[in-house]
One Martini backbone bead per residue (centre of mass of N, CA, C, O) as a GRO file, in nm:
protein
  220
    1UNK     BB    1  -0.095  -6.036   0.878
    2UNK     BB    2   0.002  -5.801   0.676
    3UNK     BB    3   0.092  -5.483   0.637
    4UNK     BB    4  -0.117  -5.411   0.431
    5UNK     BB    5  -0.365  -5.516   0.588
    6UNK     BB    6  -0.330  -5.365   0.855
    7UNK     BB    7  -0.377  -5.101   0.671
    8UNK     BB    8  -0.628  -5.170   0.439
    9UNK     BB    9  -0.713  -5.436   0.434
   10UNK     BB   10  -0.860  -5.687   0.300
   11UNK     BB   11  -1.011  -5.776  -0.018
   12UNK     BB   12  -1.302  -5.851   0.175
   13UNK     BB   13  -1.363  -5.589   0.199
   14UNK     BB   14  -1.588  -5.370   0.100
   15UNK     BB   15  -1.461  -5.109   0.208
   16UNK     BB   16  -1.234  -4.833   0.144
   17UNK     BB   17  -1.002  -4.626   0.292
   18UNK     BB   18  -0.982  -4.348   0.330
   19UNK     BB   19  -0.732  -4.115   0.301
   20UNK     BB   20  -0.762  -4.008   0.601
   21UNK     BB   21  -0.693  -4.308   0.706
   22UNK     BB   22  -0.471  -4.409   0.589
   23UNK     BB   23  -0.296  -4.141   0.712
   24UNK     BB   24  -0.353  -4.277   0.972
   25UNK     BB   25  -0.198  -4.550   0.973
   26UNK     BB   26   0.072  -4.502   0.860
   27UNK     BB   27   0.151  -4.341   1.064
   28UNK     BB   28   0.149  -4.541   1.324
   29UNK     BB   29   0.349  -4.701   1.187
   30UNK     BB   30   0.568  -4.535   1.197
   31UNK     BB   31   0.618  -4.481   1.500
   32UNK     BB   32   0.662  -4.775   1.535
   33UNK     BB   33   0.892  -4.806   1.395
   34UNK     BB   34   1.071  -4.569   1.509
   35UNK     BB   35   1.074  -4.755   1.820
   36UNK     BB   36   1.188  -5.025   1.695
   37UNK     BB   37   1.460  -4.867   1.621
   38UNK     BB   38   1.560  -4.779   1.897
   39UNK     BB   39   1.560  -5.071   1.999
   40UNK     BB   40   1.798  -5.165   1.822
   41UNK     BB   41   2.014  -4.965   1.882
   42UNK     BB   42   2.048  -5.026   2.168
   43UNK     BB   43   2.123  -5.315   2.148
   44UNK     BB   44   2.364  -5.277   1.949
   45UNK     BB   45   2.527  -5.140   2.180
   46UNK     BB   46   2.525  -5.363   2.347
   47UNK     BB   47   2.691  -5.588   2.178
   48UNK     BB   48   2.933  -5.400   2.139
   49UNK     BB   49   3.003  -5.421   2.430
   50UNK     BB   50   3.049  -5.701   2.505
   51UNK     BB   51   3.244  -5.756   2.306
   52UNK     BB   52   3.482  -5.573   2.401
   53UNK     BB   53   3.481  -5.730   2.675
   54UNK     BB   54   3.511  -6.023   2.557
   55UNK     BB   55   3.774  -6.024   2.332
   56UNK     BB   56   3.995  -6.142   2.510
   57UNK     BB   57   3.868  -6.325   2.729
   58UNK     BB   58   3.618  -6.401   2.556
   59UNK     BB   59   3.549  -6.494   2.216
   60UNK     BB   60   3.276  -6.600   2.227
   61UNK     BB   61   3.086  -6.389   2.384
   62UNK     BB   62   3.201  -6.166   2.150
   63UNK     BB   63   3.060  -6.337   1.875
   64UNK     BB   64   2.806  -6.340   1.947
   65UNK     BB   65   2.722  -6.064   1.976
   66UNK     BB   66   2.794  -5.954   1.671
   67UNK     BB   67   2.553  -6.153   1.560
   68UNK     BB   68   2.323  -5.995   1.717
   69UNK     BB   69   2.397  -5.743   1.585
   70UNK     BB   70   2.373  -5.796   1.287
   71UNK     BB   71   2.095  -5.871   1.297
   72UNK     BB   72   1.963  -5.614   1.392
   73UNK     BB   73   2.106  -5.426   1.135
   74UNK     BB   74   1.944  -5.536   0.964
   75UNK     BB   75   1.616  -5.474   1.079
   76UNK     BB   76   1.696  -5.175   1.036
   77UNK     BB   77   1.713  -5.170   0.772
   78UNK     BB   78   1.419  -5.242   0.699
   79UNK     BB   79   1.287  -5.039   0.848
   80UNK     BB   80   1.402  -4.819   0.660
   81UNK     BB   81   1.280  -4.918   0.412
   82UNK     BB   82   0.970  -4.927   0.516
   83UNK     BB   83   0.954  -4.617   0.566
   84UNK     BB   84   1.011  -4.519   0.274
   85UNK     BB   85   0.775  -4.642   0.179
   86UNK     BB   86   0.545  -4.502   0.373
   87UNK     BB   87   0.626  -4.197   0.294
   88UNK     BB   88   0.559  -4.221  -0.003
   89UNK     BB   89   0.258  -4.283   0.072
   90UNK     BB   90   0.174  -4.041   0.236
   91UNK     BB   91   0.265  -3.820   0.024
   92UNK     BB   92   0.066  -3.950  -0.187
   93UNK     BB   93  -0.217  -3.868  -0.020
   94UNK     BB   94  -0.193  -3.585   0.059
   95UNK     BB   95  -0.172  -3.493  -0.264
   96UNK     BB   96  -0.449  -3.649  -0.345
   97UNK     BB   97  -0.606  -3.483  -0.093
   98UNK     BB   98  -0.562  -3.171  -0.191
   99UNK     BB   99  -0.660  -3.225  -0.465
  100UNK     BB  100  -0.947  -3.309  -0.395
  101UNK     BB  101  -0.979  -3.024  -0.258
  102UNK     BB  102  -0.936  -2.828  -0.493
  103UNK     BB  103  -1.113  -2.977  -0.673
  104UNK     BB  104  -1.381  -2.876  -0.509
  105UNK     BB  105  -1.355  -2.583  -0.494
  106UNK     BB  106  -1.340  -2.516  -0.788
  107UNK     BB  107  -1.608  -2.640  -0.854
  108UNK     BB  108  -1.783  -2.482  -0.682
  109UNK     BB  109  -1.708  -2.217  -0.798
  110UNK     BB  110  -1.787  -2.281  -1.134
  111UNK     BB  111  -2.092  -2.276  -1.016
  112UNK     BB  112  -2.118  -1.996  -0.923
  113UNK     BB  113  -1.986  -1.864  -1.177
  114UNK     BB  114  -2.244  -1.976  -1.341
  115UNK     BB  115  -2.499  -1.887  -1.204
  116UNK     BB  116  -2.423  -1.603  -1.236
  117UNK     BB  117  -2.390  -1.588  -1.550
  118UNK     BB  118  -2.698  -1.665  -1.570
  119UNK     BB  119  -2.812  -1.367  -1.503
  120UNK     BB  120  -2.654  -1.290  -1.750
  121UNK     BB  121  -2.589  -1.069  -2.057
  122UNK     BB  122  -2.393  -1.015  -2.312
  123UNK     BB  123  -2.635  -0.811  -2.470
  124UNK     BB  124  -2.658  -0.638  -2.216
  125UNK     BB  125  -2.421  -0.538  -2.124
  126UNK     BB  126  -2.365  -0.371  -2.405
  127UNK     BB  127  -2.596  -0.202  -2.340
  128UNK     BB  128  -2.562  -0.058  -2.085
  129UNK     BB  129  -2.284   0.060  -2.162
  130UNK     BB  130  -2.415   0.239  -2.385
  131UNK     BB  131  -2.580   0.382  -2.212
  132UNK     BB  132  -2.385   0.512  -2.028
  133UNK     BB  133  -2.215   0.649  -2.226
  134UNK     BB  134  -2.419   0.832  -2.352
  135UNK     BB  135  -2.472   0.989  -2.058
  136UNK     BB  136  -2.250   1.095  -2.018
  137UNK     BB  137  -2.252   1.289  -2.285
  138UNK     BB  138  -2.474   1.425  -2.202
  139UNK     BB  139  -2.387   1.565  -1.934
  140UNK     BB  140  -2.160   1.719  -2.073
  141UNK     BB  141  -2.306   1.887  -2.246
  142UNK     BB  142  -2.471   2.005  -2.007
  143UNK     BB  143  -2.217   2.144  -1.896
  144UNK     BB  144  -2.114   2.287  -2.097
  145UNK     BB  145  -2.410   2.494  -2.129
  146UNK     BB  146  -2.387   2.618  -1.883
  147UNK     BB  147  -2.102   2.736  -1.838
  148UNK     BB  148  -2.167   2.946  -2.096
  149UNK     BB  149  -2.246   3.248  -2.132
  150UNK     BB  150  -2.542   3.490  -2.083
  151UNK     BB  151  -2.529   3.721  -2.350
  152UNK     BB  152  -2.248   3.650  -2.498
  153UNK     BB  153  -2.026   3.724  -2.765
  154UNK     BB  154  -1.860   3.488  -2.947
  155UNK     BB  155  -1.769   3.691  -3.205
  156UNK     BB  156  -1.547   3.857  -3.100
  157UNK     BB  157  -1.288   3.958  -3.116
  158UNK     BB  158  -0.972   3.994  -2.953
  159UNK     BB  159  -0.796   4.164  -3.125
  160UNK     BB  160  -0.941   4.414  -3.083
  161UNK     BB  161  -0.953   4.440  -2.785
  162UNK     BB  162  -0.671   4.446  -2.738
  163UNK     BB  163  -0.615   4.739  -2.926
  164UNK     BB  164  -0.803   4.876  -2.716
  165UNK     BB  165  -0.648   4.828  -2.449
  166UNK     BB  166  -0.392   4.973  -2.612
  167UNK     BB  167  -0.499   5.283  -2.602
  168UNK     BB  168  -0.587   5.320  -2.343
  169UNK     BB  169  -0.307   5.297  -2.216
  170UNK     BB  170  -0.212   5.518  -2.405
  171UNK     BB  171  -0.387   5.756  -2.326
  172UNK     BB  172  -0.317   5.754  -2.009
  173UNK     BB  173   0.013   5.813  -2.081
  174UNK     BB  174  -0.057   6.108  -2.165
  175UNK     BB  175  -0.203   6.247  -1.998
  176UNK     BB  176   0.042   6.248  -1.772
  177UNK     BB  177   0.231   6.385  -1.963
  178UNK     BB  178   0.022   6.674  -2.004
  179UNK     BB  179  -0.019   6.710  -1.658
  180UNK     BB  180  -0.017   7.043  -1.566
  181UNK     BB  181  -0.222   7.175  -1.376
  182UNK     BB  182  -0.349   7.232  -1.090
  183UNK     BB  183  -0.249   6.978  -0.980
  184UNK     BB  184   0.054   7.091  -0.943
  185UNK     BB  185   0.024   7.392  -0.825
  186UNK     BB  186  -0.121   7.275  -0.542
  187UNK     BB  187   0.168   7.207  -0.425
  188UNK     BB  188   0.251   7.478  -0.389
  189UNK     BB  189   0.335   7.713  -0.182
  190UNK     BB  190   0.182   7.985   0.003
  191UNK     BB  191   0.215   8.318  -0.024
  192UNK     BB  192   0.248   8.548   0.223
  193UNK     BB  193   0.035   8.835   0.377
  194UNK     BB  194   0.198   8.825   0.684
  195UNK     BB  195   0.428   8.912   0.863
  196UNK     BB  196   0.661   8.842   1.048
  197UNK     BB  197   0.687   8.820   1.348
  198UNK     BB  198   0.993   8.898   1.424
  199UNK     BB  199   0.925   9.189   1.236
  200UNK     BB  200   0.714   9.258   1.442
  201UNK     BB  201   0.847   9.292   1.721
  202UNK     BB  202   1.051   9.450   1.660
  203UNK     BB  203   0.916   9.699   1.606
  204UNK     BB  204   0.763   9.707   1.905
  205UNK     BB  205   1.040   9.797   2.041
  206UNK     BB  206   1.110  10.047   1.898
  207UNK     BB  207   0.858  10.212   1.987
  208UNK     BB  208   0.874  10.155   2.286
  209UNK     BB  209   1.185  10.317   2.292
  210UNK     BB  210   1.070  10.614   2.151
  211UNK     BB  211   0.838  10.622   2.455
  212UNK     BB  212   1.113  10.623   2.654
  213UNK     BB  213   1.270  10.898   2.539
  214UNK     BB  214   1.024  11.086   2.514
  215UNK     BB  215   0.995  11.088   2.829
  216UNK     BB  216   1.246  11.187   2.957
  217UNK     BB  217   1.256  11.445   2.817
  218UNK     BB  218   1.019  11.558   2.960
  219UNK     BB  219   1.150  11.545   3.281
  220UNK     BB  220   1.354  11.706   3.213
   0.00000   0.00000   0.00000
């Protein structure tokens, strides 16, 4: 049985293996060949060195050998050859395989996206949206109507309070460098109605100098 039918089985099969099996079968292909690529090598590296031993001394048993690495050689060619073959069909197989299983989620969402759409309407969609952005406007409407203050005259000039705030304000720098009253003199010490101390003792010591000198008087 060729390789090929190894691998795939002969057109006499009934069913053909999945992507998931030939690459699977592929793949033992390969590690098969390259455990017999290592055992060539093997070999090859065997005949090369019986040559050089016995190149001098016996040159039939070192040119059968030469012969031998020489097969090998070629054996190990067809095998890399093979073997680039088997991995660019496995490396197409996963590919192939990827894009399957790709496409079968796409497929999958499109129809979940298709189901979910189908449950809604274009033209429910922008009457919602239509309706919401009007509650919204009216909402805020009511919210300007609350904020604005209750029993207040929005009629009234600016301009005016202004120039009225301004008078007031001038009215009572004037005031203040008028204000001379009461309230400045209120500040000055008030003038002293009783004698100083000090006036007040001295006085009392010249009395009582002048009631010890006339007692004296009078004792003499």
């Amino acid at each position: 049985m060729s390789l090929i039918a190894k691998l795939f089985g002969s057109s006499k099969d009934k069913k053909a293996p999945s992507p998931q099996e030939a690459i699977q079968r592929l793949r033992e292909i390969e590690e098969m060949l390259n455990k017999k690529n290592e055992y060539l090598e093997k070999k090859i590296d065997e005949e090369l060195h019986t040559a050089k031993k016995n190149a001098a001394k016996n040159k039939r048993v070192a040119i059968q050998a030469l012969k031998r690495k020489k097969r090998y050689e070629k054996q190990q060619q067809q095998i890399d050859g093979t073997l680039t073959t088997i991995e660019f069909q496995r490396e197409a197989l996963e590919n192939a395989s990827t894009n399957v299983e790709v496409l079968n989620v796409m497929g999958q969402a499109a129809k979940a996206l298709k189901s979910s759409h189908g449950q809604m309407n274009v033209d429910q969609v922008h009457d919602l949206m239509d309706d919401i952005h009007e509650q919204q406007e009216i909402a805020s409407e009511i919210s300007e109507a609350i904020s604005n203050p209750v029993g207040f005259n929005n009629d009234v000039d600016e301009d005016d309070l202004m120039k009225e705030l301004e008078d007031l304000e001038q009215e009572g720098l004037d005031e203040q460098l008028l204000d001379v009253g009461p309230s400045a003199t209120d500040k000055l010490p008030s003038v002293p109605t009783t004698e100083p101390v000090a006036k007040k003792t001295q006085a009392k010591v010249k009395e009582d100098d002048d009631d010890m000198r006339e007692l004296e008087a009078w004792a003499n």
